[in-house]
C-alpha positions as a Markdown table, in Angstrom:
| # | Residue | x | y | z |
|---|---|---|---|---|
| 1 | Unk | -51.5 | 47.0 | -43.4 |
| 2 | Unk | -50.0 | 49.1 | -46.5 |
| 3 | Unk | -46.8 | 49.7 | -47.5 |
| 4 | Unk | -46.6 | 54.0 | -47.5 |
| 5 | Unk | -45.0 | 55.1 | -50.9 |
| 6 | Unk | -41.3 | 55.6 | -50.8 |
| 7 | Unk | -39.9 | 58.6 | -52.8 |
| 8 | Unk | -38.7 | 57.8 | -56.0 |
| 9 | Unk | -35.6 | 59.4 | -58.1 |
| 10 | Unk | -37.5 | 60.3 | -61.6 |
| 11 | Unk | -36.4 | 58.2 | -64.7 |
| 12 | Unk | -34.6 | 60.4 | -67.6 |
| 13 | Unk | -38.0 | 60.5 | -69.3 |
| 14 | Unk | -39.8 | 61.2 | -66.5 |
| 15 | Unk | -38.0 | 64.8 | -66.4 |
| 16 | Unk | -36.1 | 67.5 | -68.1 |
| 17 | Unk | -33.0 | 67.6 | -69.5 |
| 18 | Unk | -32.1 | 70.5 | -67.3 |
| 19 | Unk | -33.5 | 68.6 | -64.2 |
| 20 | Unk | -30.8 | 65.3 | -65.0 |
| 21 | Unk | -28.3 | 64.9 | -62.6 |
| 22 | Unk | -25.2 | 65.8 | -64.2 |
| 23 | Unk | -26.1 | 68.2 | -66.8 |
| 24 | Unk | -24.5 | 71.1 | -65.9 |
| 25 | Unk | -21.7 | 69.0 | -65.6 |
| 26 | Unk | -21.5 | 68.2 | -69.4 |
| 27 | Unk | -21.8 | 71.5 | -70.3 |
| 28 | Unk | -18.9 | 72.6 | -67.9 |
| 29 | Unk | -17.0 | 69.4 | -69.5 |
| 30 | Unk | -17.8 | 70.8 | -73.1 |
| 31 | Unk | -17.2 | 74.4 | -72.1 |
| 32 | Unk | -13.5 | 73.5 | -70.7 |
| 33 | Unk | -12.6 | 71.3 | -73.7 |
| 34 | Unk | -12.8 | 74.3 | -75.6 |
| 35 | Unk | -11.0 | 76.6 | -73.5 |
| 36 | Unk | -8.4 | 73.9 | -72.7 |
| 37 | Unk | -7.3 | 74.0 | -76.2 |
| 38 | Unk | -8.2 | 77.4 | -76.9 |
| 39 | Unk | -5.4 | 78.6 | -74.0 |
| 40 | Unk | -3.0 | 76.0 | -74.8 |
| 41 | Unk | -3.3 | 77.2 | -78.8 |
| 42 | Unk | -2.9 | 80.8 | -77.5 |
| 43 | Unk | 0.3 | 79.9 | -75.7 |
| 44 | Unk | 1.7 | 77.9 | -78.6 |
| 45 | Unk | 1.0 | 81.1 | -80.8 |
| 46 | Unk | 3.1 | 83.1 | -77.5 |
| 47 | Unk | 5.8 | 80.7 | -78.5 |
| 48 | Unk | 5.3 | 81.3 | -82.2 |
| 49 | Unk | 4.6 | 78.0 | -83.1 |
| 50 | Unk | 1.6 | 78.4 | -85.3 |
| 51 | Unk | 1.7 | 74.8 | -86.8 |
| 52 | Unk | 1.3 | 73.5 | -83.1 |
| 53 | Unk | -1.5 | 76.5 | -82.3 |
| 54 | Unk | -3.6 | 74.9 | -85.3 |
| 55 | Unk | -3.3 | 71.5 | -84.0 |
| 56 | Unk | -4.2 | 72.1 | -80.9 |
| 57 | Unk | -6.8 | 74.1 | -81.5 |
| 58 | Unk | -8.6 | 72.3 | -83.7 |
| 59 | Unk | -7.9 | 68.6 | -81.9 |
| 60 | Unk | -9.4 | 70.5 | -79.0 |
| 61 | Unk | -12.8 | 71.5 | -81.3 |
| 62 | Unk | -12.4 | 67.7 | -82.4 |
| 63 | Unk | -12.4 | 66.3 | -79.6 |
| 64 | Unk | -15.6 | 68.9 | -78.1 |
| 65 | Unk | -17.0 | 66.9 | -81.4 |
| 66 | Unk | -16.4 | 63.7 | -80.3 |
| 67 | Unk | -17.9 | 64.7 | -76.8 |
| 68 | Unk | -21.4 | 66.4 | -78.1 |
| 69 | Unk | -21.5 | 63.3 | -80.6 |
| 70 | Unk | -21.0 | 60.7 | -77.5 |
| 71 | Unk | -23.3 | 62.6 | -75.5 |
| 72 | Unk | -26.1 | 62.3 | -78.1 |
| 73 | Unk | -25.3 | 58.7 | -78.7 |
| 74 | Unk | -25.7 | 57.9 | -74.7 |
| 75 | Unk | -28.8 | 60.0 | -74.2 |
| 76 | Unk | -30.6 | 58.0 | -77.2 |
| 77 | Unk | -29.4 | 54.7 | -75.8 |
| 78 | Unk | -30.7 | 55.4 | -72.2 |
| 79 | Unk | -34.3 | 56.7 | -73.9 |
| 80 | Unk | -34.4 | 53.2 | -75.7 |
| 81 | Unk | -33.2 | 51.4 | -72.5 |
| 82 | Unk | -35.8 | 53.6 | -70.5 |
| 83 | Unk | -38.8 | 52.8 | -72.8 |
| 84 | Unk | -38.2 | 49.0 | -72.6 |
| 85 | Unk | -37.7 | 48.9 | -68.7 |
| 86 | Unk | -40.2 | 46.4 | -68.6 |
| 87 | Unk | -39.0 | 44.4 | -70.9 |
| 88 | Unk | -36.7 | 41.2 | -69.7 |
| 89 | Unk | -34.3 | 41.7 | -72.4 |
| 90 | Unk | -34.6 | 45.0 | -73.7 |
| 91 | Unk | -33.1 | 45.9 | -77.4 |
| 92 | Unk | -30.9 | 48.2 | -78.6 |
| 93 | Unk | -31.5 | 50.2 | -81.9 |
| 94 | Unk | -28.5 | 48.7 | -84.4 |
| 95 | Unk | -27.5 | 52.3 | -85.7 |
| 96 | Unk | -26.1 | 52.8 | -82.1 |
| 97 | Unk | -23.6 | 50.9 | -82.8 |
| 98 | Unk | -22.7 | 51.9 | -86.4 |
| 99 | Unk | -22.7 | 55.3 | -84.5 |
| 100 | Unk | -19.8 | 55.2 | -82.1 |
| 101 | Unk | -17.9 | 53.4 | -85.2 |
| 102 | Unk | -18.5 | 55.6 | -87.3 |
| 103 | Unk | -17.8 | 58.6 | -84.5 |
| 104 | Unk | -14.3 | 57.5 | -84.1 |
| 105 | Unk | -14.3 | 56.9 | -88.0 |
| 106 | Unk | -14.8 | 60.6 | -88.5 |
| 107 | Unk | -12.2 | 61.7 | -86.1 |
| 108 | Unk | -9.6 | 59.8 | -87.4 |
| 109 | Unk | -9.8 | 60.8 | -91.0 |
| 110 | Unk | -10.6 | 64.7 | -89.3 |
| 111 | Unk | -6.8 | 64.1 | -88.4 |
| 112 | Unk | -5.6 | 62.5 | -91.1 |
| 113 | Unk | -6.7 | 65.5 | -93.2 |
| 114 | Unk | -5.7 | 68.3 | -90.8 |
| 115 | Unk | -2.3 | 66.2 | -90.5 |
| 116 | Unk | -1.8 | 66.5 | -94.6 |
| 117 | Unk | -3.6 | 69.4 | -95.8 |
| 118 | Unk | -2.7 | 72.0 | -92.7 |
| 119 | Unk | 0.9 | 69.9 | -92.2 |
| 120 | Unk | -0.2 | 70.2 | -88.4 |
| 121 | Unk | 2.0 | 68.3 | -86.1 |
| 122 | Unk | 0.6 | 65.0 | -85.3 |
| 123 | Unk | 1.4 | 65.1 | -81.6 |
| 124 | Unk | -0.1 | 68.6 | -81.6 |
| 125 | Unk | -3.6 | 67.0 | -82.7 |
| 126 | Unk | -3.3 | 64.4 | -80.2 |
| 127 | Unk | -2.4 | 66.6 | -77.5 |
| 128 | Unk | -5.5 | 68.8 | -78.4 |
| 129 | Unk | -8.1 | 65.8 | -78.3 |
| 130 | Unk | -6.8 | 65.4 | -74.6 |
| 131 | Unk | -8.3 | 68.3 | -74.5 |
| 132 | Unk | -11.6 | 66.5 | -73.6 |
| 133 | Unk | -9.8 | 64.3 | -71.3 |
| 134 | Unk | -8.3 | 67.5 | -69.4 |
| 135 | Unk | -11.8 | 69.6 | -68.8 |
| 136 | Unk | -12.9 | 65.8 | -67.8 |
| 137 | Unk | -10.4 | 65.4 | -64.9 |
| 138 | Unk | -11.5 | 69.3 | -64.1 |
| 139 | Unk | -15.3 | 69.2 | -64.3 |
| 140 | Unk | -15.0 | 66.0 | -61.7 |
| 141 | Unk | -12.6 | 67.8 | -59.6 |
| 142 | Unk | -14.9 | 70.5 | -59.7 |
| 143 | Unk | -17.8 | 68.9 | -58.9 |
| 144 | Unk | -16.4 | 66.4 | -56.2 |
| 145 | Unk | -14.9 | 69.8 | -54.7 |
| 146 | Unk | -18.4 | 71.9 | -54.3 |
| 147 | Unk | -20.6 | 69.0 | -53.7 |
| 148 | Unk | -22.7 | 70.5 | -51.3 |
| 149 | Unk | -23.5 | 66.8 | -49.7 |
């Protein structure tokens, strides 16, 4: 007697990048960080504080940075991880670490510099890298909300 052949769900390498479950939700995350900071950088310039409309916006761009960078980093470690499926203890390239160091690495001194060249309020940059953590929360809500299962 044979087993009959169960559908499978395709492996990332197995299909497209626009076939992955959860694309369109990256780009609607990366989409919103921008406009999250874009509108709250609008409203600071409504208020006419331009200092805090240049912090926000560019800790909003900084943190769609640190999102596009992360996203890179996580698709290259699931390729390696996918390629050595087979293997017991599968390896890791080394640079992926060095990367998400250095990621944060470069976003600090981004700060650091926009905080003492631009004289941008520090809590104005840190409130536009929660950008990302905004259009997050959103894009879930979004997607939780018009799940059509």
């Amino acid at each position: 007697m044979t087993i009959p052949k169960v559908a499978t769900e395709q492996t990332p390498s197995e299909s497209s990048p626009d076939n992955l479950r959860g694309v369109k939700t990256e780009r609607r995350i990366a989409r919103l960080t921008l406009v999250v900071g874009l509108v709250a950088a609008a409203i600071a310039v409504s208020l006419r504080r331009n200092d805090w409309a240049v912090g926000l916006g560019l800790g909003a761009v900084l943190g769609w940075l640190n999102f596009q960078w992360m996203r890179r980093s996580v698709r290259a470690i699931s390729s390696a991880s996918a390629a050595q499926a087979d293997a017991e203890n599968p390896k890791l390239p080394r640079w992926s670490h060095l990367v998400v160091a250095l990621r944060h690495a470069l976003i600090g001194l981004a700060v650091y510099v926009i905080f003492i060249y631009l004289h941008a309020p520090l809590a104005s940059l840190v409130l536009g890298l929660c950008a990302l953590g905004a259009a997050t929360i959103a894009a879930s809500v979004w997607e939780i909300t018009s799940s059509s299962e």
